[in-house]
C-alpha positions in Angstrom: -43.0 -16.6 -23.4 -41.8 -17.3 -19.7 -40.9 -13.9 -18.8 -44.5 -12.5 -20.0 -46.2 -15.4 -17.7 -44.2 -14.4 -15.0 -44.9 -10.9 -15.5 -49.0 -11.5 -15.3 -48.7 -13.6 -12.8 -47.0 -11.1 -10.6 -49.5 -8.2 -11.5 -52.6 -11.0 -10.5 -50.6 -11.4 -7.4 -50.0 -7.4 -6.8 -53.6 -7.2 -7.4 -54.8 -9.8 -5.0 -52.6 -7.9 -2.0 -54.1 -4.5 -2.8 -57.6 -5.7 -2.9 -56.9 -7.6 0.7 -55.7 -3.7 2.2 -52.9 -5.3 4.4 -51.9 -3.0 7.2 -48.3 -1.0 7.2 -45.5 -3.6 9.1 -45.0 -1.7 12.2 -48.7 -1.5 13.2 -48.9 -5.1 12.4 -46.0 -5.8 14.6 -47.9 -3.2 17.3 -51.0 -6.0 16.8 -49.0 -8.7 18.0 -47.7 -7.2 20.8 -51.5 -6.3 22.0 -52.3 -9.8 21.5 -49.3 -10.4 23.8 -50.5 -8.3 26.2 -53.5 -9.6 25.8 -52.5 -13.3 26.7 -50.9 -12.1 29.5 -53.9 -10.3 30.7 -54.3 -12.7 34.0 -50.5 -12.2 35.0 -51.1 -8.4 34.7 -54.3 -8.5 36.6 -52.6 -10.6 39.5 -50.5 -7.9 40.0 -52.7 -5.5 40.3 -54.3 -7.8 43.1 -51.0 -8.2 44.8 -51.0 -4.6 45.0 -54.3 -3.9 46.3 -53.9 -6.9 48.9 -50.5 -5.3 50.1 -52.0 -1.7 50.7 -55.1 -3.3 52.4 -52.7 -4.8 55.1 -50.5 -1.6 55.1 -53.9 0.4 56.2 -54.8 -1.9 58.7 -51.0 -1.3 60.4 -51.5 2.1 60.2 -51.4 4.4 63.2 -52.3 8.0 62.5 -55.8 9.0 60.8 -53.3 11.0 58.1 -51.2 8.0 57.0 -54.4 5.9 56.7 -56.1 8.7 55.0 -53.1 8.6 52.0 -53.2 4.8 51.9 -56.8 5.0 50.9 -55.7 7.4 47.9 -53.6 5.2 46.7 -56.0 2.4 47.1 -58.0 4.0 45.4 -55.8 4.6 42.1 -55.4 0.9 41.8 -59.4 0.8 41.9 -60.0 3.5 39.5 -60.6 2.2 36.3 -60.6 -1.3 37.6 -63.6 -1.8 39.6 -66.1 1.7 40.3 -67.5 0.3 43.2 -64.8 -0.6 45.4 -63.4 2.9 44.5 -67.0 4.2 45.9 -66.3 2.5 49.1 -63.1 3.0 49.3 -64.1 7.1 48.6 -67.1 6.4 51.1 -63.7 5.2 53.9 -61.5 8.5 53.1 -64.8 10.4 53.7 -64.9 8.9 57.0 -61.6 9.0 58.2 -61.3 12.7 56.9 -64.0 13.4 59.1 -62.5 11.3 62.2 -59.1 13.6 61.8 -60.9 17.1 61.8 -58.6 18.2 59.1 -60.4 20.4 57.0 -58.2 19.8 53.8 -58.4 16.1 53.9 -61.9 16.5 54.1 -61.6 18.9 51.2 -59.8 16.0 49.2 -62.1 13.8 50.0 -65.2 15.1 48.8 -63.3 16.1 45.3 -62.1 12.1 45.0 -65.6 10.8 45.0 -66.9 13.5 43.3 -64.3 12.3 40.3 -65.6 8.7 41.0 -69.2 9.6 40.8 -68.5 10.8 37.3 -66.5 8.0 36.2 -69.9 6.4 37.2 -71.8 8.6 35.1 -73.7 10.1 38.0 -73.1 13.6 37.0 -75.7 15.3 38.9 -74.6 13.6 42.0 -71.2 14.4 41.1 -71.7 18.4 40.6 -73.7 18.7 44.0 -70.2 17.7 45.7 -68.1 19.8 43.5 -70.6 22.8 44.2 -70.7 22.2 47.9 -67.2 23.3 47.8 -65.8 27.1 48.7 -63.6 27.6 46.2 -61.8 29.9 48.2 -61.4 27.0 50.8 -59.3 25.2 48.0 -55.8 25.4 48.5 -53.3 25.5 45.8 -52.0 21.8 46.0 -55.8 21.0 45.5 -56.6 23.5 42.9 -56.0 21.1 40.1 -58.0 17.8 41.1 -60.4 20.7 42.1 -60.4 21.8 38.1 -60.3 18.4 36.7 -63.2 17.1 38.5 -65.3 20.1 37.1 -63.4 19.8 33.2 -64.1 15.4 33.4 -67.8 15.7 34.2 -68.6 18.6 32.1 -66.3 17.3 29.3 -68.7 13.8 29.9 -71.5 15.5 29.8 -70.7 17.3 26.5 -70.0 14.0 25.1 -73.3 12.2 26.2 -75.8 15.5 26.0 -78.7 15.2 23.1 -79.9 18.4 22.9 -77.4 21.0 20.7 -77.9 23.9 23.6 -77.0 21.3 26.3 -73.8 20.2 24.1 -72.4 23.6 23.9 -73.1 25.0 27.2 -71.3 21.9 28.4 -68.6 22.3 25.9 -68.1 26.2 27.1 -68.0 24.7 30.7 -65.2 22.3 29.6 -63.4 24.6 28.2 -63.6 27.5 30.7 -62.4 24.9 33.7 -59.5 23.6 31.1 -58.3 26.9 31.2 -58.0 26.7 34.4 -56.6 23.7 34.8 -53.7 24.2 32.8 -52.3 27.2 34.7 -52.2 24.8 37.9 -49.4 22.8 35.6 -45.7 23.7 35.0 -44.2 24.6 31.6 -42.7 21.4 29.7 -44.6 18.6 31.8 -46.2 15.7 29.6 -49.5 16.4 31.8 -49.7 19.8 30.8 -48.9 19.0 27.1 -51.8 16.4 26.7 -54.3 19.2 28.3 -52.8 21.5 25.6 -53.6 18.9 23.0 -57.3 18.3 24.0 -57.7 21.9 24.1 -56.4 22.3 20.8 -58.5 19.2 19.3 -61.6 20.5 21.0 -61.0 24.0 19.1 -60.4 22.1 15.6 -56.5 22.5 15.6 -55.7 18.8 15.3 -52.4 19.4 14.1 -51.2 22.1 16.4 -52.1 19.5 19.0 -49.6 16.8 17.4 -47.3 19.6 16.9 -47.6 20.7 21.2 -47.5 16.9 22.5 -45.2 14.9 19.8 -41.7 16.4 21.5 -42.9 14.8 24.3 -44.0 11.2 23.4 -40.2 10.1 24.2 -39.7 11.3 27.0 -39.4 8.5 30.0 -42.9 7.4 31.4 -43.5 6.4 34.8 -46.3 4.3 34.2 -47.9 2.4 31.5 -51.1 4.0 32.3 -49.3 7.3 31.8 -48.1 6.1 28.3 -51.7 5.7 27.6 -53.1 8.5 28.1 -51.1 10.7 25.6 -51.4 8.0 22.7 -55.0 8.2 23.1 -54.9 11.9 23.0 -53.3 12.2 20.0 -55.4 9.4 18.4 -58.2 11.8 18.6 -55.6 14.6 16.6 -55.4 12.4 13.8 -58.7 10.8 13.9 -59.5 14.7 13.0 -57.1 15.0 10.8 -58.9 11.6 9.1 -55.2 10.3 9.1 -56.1 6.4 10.4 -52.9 4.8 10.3 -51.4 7.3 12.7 -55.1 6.8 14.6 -54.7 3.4 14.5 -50.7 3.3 16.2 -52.1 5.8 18.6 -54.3 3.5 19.7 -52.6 0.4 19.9 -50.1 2.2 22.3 -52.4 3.1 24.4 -54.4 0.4 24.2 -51.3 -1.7 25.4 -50.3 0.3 28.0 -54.3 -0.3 29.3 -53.4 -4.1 29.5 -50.2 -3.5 31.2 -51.6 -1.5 34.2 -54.7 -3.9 34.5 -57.1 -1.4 33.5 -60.5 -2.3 32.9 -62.4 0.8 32.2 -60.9 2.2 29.0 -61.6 3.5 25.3 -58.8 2.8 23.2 -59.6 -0.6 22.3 -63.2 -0.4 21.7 -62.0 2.5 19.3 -59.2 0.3 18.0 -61.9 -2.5 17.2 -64.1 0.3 15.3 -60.9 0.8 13.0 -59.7 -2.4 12.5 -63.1 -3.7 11.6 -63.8 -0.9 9.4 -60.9 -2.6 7.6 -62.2 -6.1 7.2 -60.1 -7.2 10.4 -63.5 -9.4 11.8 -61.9 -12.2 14.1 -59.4 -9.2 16.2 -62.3 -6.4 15.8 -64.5 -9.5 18.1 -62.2 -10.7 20.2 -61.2 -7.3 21.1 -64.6 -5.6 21.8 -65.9 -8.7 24.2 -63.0 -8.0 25.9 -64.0 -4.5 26.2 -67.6 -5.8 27.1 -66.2 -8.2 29.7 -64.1 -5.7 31.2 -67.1 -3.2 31.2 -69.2 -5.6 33.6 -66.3 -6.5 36.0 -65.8 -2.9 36.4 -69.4 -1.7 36.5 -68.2 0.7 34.1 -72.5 1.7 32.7 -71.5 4.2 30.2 -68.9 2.0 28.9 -71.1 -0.9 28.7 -73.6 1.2 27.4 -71.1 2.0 24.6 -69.7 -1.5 23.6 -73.5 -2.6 23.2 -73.7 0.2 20.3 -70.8 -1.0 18.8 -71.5 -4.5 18.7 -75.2 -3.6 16.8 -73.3 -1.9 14.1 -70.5 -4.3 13.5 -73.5 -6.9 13.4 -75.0 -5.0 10.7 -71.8 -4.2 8.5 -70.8 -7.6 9.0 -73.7 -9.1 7.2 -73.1 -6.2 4.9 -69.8 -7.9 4.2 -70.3 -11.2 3.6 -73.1 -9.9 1.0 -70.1 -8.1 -0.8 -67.7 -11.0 0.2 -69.9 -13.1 -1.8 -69.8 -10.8 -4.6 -66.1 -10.0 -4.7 -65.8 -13.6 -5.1 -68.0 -14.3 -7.8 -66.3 -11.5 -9.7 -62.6 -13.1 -8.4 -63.5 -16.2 -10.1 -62.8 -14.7 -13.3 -59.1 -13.7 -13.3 -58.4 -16.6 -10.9 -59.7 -18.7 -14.4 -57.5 -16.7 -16.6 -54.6 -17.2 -14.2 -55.4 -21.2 -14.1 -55.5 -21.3 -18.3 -52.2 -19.1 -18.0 -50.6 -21.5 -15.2 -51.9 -24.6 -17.5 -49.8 -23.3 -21.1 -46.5 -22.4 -18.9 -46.9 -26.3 -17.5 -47.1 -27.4 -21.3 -44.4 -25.1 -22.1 -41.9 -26.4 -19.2 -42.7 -30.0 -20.3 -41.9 -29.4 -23.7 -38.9 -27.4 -22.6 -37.6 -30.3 -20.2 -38.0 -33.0 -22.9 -35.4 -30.8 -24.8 -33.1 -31.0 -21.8 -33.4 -34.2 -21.3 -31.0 -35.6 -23.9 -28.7 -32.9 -22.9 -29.0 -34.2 -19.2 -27.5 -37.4 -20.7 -24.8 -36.4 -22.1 -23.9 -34.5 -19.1 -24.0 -37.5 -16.9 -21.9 -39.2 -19.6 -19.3 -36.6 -19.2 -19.7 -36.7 -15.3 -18.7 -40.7 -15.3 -15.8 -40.1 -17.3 -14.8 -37.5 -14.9 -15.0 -39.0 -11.7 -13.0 -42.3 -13.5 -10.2 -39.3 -14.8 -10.5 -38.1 -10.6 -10.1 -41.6 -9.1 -7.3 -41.9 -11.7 -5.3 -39.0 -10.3 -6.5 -39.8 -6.8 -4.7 -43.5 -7.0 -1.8 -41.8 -8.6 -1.8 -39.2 -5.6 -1.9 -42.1 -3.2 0.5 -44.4 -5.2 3.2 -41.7 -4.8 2.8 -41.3 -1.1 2.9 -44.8 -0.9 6.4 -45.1 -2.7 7.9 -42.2 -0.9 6.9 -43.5 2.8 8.0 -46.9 1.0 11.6 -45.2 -0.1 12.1 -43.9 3.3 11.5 -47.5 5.4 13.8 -48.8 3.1 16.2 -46.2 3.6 16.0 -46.0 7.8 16.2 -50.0 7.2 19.8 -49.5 5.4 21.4 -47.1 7.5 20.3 -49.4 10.5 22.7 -52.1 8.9 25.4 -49.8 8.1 25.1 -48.9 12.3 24.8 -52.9 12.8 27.9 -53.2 10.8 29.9 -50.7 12.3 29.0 -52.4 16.2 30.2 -55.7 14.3 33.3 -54.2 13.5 34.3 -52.7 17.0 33.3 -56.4 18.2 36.1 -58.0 16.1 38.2 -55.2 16.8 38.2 -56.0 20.3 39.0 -59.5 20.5 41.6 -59.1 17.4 43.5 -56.3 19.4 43.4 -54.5 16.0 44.6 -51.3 17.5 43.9 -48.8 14.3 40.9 -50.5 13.3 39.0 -49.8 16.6 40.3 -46.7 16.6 38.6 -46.1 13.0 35.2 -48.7 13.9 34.8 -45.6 16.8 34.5 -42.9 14.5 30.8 -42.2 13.7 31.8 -39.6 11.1 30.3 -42.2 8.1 27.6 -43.3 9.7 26.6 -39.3 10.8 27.4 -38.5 7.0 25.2 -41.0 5.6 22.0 -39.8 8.1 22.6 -36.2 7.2 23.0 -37.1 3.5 19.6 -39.2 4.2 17.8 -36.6 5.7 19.0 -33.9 3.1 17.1 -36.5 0.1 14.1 -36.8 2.0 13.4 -32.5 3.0 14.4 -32.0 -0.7 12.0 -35.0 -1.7 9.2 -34.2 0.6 9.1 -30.5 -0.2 9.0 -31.1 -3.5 5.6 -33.3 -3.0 4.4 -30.2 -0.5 6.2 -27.3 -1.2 3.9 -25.6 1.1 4.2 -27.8 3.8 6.0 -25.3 6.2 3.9 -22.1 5.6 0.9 -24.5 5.9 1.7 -26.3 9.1 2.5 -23.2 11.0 -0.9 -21.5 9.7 -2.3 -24.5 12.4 -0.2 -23.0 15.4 -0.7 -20.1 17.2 1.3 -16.8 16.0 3.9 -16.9 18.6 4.6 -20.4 18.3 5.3 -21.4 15.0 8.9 -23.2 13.6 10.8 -21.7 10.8 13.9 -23.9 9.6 17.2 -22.5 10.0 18.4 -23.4 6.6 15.9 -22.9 3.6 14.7 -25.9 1.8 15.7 -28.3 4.9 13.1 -29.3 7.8 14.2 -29.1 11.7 13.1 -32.4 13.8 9.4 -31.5 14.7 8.6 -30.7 11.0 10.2 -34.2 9.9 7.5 -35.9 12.7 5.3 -34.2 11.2 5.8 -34.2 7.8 6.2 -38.5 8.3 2.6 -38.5 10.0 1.7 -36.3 6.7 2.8 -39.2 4.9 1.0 -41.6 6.8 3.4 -42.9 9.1 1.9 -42.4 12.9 3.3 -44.8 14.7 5.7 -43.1 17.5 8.1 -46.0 17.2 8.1 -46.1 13.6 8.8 -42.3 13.4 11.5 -43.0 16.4 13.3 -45.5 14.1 13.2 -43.5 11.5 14.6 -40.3 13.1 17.0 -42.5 15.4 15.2 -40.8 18.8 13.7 -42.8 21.4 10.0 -43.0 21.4 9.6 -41.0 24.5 11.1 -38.1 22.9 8.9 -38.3 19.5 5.8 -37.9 22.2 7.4 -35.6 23.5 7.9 -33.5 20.5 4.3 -34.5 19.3 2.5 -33.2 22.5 4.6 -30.1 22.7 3.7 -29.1 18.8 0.1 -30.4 19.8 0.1 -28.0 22.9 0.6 -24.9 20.1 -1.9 -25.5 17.8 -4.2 -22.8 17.1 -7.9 -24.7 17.3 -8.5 -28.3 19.0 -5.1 -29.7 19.7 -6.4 -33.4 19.3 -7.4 -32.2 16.0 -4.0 -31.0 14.9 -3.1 -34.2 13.3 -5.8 -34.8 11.3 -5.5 -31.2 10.1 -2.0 -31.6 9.0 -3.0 -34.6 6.9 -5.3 -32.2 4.4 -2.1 -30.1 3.7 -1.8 -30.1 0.1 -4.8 -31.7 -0.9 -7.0 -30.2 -3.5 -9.9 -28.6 -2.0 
């Protein structure tokens, strides 16, 4: 009966998701990182500030009409799309200083720059009386394409914004006779030229060759993140066409994001973005993202985008009372499985209770069985340490004996002495029973201790370092540092103890014991304590 509950509880569940229409991961993850942005909004604004304050002071150092003419133009690209009417004045300056230098092409470039800005503006006619003031055959070829894209912006503006149908298309035929032109002024395999490509091919209802001409070029390195924008939004109108709104949507969000990196206040993207995300039940980021768009409208004096936002914000305010209408009936109607799913969730409770008193008696038992384990454990764990006990206890007794045999022998060459017992001094000075018996000693204890930890060796050289571990020169025997060690094994630390035992001084058992410490493959004040785990169970 489990399995089935599981089973419809995990189709309610499915069910539930679906209904909520969450978005794909990586345009979720693309969210975040506008809201990011977003946050950061002041920081990137500051910047922009900086900037503009650092060019103001670089004009006012300037010497030459022509250097302060080109300090102007790049003035004014931090003001375009960040506030109209400084880049009016600033246009209004360039007009001026054009005239003050008598060069007839910076007067030329001058006119065409707040022409562009006029438009932005949405003053159109204003903007076409400058561009039609102009001799095209005055233009020179590095002005030919600002010269075009003024023309191709305003009309293409126009055609957006126009209410009669014969004013739409003869602004749209304009639009596309100067993006003709425009696009011979650009060089095979440039980004620029492949977003113009693009919006030709949208504007003639070939969406997808328009992916297909500006996709290759989406990874290409960007210099800006206003330049990153511009293609993503390009080819958010492709698949808005193509009625593809994830790919719309991702579109979007790059560009919008590259909008809030450069400090750009007069954009589309978002307000788009807030359209889509709306259109999918996303309330709270569709609102906090189109009064940004309205607050960034008003700093800029951006009227046509201000203009737009206000449209917006009348249409979400109808579809969201739309919503909660149908919110109010979805949940109405949601009460009904979520009641099944309670009287489901209610029988698999009764069942697990009924389930768990079964196991109960069987949890006693267990525990039963656990006791008498951990007594059979301590059992073999007192055994374990009783034998380690006797060993170490067996070898005191035996360094203790073979200390009175040494005792005995001095004794002996004492009485020697005084007795003038030639041959038995000569006998007391031999060491040869004495060396016999420690060898014998120390043969009972390797055999006895490797025995207890026959892995002893292999397992203390696994704690040194490669190149530094001991091997004994007979098998089944231990050299001098692995009988320190295998004493402190045993429990017996104590330098002087192990001295005693060993018949070395203490110095030299520190000496040994630093030296083995010095090789040890981890924490050398952690070798010891290591080597006292060797051969217990894990």
């Amino acid at each position: 009966m489990l399995p089935r509950i599981t089973f419809i509880v995990a189709l309610f569940l499915a069910s539930c998701l679906q209904m909520l229409g969450a978005l794909p991961q990586d345009i979720q993850q693309l969210i975040d990182t506008l809201d990011v942005q977003i946050s950061q909004r002041n920081m990137y604004l500051q910047q922009k500030e900086q900037g503009i304050a650092s060019l103001r002071n670089q004009y006012l150092k300037a010497a030459t009409y022509r250097e302060r003419f080109y300090l102007l133009g790049q003035l004014l690209d931090e003001y375009d799309a960040y506030n109209t009417d400084s880049a009016l004045a600033v246009c209004r300056l360039r007009e001026e200083i054009a005239a003050k230098s008598k060069d007839t092409n910076l007067q030329l470039q001058a006119k065409l720059t707040t022409a562009n800005t006029l438009s932005i503006l949405g003053m159109y006619k204003e903007a076409l009386e400058i561009a039609d003031g102009i001799n095209p055959n005055e233009v020179t070829e590095d002005l030919k394409r600002y010269y075009y894209h003024v023309y191709r912006a305003t009309y293409g503006l126009m055609a957006d914004y126009a209410l009669r149908p014969e004013d739409k298309h003869r602004y749209f035929t304009l639009t596309d006779q100067y993006r003709d032109s425009l696009l011979t002024t650009y060089e095979d395999g440039t980004v620029s030229k492949a977003v113009v490509v693009c919006d030709q091919l949208n504007a003639h209802g070939h969406p997808q060759q328009g992916i297909d001409s500006l996709m290759p070029y989406m990874g290409a390195q960007m210099d800006s993140p206003r330049a990153l924008g511009i293609p993503s939004y390009t080819l958010s109108e492709s698949y808005r066409m193509l009625g593809d709104t994830d790919n719309q949507m991702r579109q979007l969000l790059i560009s919008a994001i590259g909008d809030m990196q450069s400090g750009t206040k007069e954009y589309i993207s978002l307000r788009k973005l807030a359209i889509l995300l709306y259109e999918q039940g996303d309330i709270d980021h569709a609102y906090q993202y189109l009064r940004l768009c309205m607050d960034d409208a008003v700093d800029c004096n951006a009227r046509m985008r201000m203009l737009e936002v206000n449209q917006i914000f009348k249409a979400v305010n109808e579809t969201y009372l739309g919503q909660i209408e149908s919110q109010r009936s979805h949940l109405r109607w949601a009460l009904v499985p979520a009641c099944i799913f309670a009287a489901l969730l209610a029988g698999a409770l009764f069942w697990l209770f009924r389930e768990m008193r079964t196991l109960s008696q069987a949890r006693k038992e267990l525990a039963s069985a656990n006791e008498q384990l951990i007594i059979t454990n301590q059992a073999l764990k007192e055994s374990s340490s009783l034998k380690q006990e006797y060993i170490a206890q067996y070898m005191d007794q035996c360094s203790v004996y073979i200390d009175r045999l040494d005792h005995y022998r001095k004794s002996l060459a004492k009485i020697a002495k005084s007795g003038s017992i030639e041959e038995l001094k000569k006998y007391n000075k031999s060491l040869g029973a004495v060396d016999e018996e420690i060898r014998s000693f120390y043969a009972s204890f390797d055999e006895t201790f490797l025995k207890m930890f026959p892995t002893f060796v292999e397992d203390f050289n696994a704690l040194l370092q490669p190149d530094e571990q001991i091997q004994p020169k007979t098998p089944g025997q231990l050299n001098t540092e692995l009988r320190i060690f295998a004493l402190i094994r045993l429990g017996i630390t104590d330098s002087a103890k192990i001295a005693q035992f060993l018949r070395y001084s203490v110095a030299t058992i520190y000496t040994y014991r630093t030296r083995i410490r010095n090789k040890a493959l981890g924490d050398r004040d952690r070798l010891e304590e290591a080597i006292m785990t060797i051969g217990k169970a894990q």
